[in-house]
NULUMLUM-5942 format. One record per residue (C-alpha): x, y, z. Coordinates in steps of 0.1 Angstrom, whole numbers, plus 2048, in hexadecimal, padded with zeros to 3 digits. Example, Ala and Ser with C-alpha at 12.3 -4.5 7.8 and 13.67 -1.06 7.14 Angstrom:
BEGIN
87B7D384E8897F5847
***
This chain:
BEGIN
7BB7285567DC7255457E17025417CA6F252A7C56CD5287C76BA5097B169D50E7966A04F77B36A74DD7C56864E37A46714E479B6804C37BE6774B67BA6514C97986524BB7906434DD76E64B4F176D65D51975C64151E77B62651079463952378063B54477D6135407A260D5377AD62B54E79B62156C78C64457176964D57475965D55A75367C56F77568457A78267F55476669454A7736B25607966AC5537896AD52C7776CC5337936E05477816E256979A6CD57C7B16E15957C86C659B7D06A15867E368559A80367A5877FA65A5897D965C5767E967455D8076545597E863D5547D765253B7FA6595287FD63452B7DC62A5187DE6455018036404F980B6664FD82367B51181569352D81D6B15158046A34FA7EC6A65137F66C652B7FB6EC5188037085287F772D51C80174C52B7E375D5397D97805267DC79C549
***
């Protein structure tokens, strides 16, 4: 897939837990976990404004596109 999400990059950079950002985002642990590992097809701008919000970040910190190899 040729966008890649950034999450574990910016919690590693936050030094903040899944488990912090799930509480202070309001998102399950599940769905953040499926976002983390690249497996979501879609993400609602509102959570993605939430999670910029608590990990004081633009949407590009998190969101990287790469060109596929065909």
């Amino acid at each position: 897939m040729p966008i890649i999400i950034n999450l574990d990059v910016m919690l590693a950079r936050r030094k903040m837990s899944l488990t912090e950002l799930s509480e202070r985002v309001g998102i399950t642990m599940s769905n953040l976990s499926i976002l983390k590992t690249g497996k979501a097809k879609a993400v609602r701008l509102e959570t993605l404004e939430s999670i910029c919000d608590v990990l004081n970040c633009q949407p590009g910190d998190l969101l990287e596109y790469r060109k596929s190899e065909t």
